[in-house]
DOVO-852074 format. One record per residue (C-alpha): residue number from 1; x, z, y; residue in one letter. Coordinates in nm, 4 decimals. Layout:
// DOVO-852074
<rec><num>NUM</num><east>X</east><up>Z</up><north>Y</north><residuo>a</residuo></rec>
...
END
This chain:
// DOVO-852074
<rec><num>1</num><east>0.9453</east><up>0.5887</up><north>3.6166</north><residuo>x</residuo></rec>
<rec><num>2</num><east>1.1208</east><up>0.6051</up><north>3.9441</north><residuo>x</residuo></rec>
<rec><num>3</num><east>1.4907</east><up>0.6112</up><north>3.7550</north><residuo>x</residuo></rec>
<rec><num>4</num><east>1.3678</east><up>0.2038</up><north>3.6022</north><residuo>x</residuo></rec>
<rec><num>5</num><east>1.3901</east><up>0.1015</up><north>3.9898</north><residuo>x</residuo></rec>
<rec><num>6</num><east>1.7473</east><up>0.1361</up><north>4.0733</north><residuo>x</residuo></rec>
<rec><num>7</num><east>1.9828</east><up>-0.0767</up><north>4.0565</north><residuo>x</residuo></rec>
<rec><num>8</num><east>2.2080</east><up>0.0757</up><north>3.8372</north><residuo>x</residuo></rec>
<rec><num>9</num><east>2.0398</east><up>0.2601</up><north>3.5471</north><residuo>x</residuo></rec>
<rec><num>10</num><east>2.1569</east><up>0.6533</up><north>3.4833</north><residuo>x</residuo></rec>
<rec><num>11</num><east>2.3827</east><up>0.6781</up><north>3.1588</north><residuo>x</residuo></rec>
<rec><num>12</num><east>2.0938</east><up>0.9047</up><north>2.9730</north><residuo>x</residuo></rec>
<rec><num>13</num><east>1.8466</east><up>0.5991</up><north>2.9815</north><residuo>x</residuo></rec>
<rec><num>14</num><east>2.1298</east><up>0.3880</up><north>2.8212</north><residuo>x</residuo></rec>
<rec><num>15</num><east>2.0674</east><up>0.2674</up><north>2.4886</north><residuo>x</residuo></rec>
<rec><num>16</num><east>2.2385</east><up>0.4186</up><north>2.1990</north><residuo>x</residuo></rec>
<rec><num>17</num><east>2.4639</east><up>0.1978</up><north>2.0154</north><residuo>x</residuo></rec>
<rec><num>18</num><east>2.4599</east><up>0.1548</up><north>1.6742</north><residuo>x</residuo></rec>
<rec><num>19</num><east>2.6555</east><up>0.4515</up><north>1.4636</north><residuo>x</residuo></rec>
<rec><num>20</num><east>2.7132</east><up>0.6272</up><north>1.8490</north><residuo>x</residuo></rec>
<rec><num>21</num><east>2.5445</east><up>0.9718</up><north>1.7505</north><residuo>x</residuo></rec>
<rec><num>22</num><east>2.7294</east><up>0.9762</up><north>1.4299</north><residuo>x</residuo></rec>
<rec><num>23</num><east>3.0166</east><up>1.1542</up><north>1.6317</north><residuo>x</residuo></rec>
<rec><num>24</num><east>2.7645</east><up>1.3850</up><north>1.7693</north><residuo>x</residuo></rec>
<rec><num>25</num><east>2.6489</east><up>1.4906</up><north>1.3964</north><residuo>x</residuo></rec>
<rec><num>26</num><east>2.8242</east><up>1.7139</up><north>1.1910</north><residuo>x</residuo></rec>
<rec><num>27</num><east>2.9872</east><up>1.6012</up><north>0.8648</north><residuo>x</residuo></rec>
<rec><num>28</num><east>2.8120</east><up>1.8544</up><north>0.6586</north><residuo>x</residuo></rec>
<rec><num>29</num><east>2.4935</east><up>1.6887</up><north>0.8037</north><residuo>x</residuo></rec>
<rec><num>30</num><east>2.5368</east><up>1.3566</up><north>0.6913</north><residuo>x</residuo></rec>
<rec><num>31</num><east>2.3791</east><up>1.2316</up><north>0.3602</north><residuo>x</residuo></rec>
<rec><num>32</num><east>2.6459</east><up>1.1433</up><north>0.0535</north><residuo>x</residuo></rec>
<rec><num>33</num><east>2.8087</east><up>0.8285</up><north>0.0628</north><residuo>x</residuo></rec>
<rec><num>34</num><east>2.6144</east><up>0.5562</up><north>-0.0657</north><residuo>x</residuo></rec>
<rec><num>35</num><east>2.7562</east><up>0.3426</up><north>-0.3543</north><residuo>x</residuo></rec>
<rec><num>36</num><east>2.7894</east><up>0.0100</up><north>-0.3230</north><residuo>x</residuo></rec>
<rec><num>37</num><east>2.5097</east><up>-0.2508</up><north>-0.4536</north><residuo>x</residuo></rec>
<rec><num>38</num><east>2.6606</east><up>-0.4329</up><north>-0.8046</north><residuo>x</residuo></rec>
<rec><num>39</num><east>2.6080</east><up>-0.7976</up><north>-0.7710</north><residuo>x</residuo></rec>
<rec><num>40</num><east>2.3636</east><up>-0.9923</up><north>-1.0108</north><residuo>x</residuo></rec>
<rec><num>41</num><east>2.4232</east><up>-1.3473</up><north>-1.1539</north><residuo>x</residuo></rec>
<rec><num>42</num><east>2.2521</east><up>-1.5486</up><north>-1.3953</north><residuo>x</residuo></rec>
<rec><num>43</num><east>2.4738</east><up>-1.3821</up><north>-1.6859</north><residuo>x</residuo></rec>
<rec><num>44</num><east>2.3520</east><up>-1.0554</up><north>-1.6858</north><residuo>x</residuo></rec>
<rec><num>45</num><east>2.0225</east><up>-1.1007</up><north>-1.7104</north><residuo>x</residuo></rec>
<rec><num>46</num><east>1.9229</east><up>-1.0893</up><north>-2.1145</north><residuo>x</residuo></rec>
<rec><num>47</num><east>1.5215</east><up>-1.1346</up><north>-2.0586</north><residuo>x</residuo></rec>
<rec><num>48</num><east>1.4632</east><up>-1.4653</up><north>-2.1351</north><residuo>x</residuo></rec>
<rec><num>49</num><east>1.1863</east><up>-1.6334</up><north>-1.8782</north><residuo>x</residuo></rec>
<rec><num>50</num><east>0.8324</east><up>-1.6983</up><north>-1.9194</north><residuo>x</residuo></rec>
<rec><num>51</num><east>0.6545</east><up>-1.9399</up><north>-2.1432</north><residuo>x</residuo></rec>
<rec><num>52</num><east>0.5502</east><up>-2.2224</up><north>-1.9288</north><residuo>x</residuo></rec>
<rec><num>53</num><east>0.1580</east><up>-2.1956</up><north>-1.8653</north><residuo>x</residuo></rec>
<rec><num>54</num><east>-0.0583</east><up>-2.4182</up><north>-2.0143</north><residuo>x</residuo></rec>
<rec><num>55</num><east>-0.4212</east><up>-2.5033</up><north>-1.9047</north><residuo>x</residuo></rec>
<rec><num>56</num><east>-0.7567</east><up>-2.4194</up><north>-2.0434</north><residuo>x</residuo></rec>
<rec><num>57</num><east>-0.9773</east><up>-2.6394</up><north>-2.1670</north><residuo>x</residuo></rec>
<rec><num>58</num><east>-1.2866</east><up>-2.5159</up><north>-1.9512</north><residuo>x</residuo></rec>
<rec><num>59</num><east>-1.6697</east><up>-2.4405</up><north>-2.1036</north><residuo>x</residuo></rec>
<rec><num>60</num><east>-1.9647</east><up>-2.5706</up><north>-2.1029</north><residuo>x</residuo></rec>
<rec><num>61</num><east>-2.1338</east><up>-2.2771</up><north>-1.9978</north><residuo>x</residuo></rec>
<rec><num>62</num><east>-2.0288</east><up>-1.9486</up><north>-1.8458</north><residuo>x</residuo></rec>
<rec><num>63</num><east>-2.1349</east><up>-1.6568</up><north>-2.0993</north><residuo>x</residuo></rec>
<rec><num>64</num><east>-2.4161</east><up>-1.4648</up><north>-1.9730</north><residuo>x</residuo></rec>
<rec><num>65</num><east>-2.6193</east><up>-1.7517</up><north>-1.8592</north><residuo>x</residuo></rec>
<rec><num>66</num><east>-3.0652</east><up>-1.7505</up><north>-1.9427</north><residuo>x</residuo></rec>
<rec><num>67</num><east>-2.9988</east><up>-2.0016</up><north>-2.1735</north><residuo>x</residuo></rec>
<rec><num>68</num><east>-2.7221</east><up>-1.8389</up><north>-2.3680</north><residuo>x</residuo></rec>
<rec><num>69</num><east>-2.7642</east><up>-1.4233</up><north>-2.4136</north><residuo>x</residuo></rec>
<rec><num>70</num><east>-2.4553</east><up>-1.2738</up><north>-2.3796</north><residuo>x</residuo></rec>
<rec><num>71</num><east>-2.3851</east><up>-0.9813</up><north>-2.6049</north><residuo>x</residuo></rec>
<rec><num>72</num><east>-2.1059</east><up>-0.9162</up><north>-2.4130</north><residuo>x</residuo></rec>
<rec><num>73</num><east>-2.2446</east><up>-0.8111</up><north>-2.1015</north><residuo>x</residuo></rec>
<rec><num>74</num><east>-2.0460</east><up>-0.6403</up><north>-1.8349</north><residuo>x</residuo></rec>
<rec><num>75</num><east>-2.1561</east><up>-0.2647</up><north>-1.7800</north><residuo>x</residuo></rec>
<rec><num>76</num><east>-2.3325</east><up>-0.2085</up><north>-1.4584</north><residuo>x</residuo></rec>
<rec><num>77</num><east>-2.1119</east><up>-0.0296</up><north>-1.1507</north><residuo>x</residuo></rec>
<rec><num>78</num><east>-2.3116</east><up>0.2276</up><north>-1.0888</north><residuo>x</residuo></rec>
<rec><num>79</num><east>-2.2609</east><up>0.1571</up><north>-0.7683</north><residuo>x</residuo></rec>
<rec><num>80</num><east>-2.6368</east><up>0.2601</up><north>-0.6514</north><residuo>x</residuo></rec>
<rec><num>81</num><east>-2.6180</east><up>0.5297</up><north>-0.9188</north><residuo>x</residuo></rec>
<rec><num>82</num><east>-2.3221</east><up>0.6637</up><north>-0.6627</north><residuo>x</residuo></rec>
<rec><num>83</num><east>-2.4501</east><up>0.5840</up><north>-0.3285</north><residuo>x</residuo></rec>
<rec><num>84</num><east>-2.7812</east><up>0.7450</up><north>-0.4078</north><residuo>x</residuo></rec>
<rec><num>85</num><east>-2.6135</east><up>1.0690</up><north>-0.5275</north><residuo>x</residuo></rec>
<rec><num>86</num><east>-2.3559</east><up>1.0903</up><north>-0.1797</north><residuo>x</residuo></rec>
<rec><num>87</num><east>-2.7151</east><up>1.0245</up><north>0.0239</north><residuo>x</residuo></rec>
<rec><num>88</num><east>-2.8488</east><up>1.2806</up><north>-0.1615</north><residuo>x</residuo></rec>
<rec><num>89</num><east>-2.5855</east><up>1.5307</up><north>-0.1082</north><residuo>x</residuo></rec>
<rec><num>90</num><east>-2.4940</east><up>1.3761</up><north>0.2771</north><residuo>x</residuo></rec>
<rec><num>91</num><east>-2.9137</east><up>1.5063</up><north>0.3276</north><residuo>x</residuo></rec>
<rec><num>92</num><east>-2.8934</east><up>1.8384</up><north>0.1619</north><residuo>x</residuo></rec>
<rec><num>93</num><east>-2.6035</east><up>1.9317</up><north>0.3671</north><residuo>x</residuo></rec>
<rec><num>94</num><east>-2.7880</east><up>1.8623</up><north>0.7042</north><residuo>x</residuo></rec>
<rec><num>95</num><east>-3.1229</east><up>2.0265</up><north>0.5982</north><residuo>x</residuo></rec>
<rec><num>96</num><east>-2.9252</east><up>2.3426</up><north>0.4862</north><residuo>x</residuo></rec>
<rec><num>97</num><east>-2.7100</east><up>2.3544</up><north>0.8128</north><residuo>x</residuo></rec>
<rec><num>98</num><east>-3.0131</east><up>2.3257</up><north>1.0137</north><residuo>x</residuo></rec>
<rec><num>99</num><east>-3.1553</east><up>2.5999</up><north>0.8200</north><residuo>x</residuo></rec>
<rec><num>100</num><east>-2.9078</east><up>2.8139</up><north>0.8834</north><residuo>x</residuo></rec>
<rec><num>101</num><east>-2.9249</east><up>2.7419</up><north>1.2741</north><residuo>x</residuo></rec>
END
């Protein structure tokens, strides 16, 4: 930009000052008047805080392991199930646009 090597830059590339345009804008314009923010203290707060947190005692072995069935098994993704079926549809797509070439 040839006006960033003077010396002295031109009053349109001057930064606008904070609340500047808001004499430019018309009052019918502006949004409503914001109220102001209440302040909080410790008083009004009436939820009483969180139960400490206490450890587990850990287990000897994870469920699910060979040498324990699980009965509780998680139910697969069906994540394969899903990929398969876009590949599927991704392949009929491009055979059926190239038949129609």
């Amino acid at each position: 930009n040839r006006c960033l090597g003077s010396k002295e830059t031109p009053p349109y590339m001057a930064p606008v000052q904070p609340g500047g345009l808001l004499q430019v804008v018309s009052h019918a314009s502006l949004p409503p008047a914001e109220a102001p923010n209440p302040v909080f203290t410790d008083a009004d707060v009436t939820e009483p805080p969180l139960p400490p947190v206490t450890a587990k005692a850990p287990t000897s072995t994870p469920p699910g392991t060979p040498s324990e069935p699980s009965t509780n098994a998680p139910a697969p993704s069906g994540q394969t199930r899903l990929t398969l079926s876009l590949l599927l549809s991704v392949f009929a797509m491009a055979i059926a646009s190239l038949l129609l070439l």
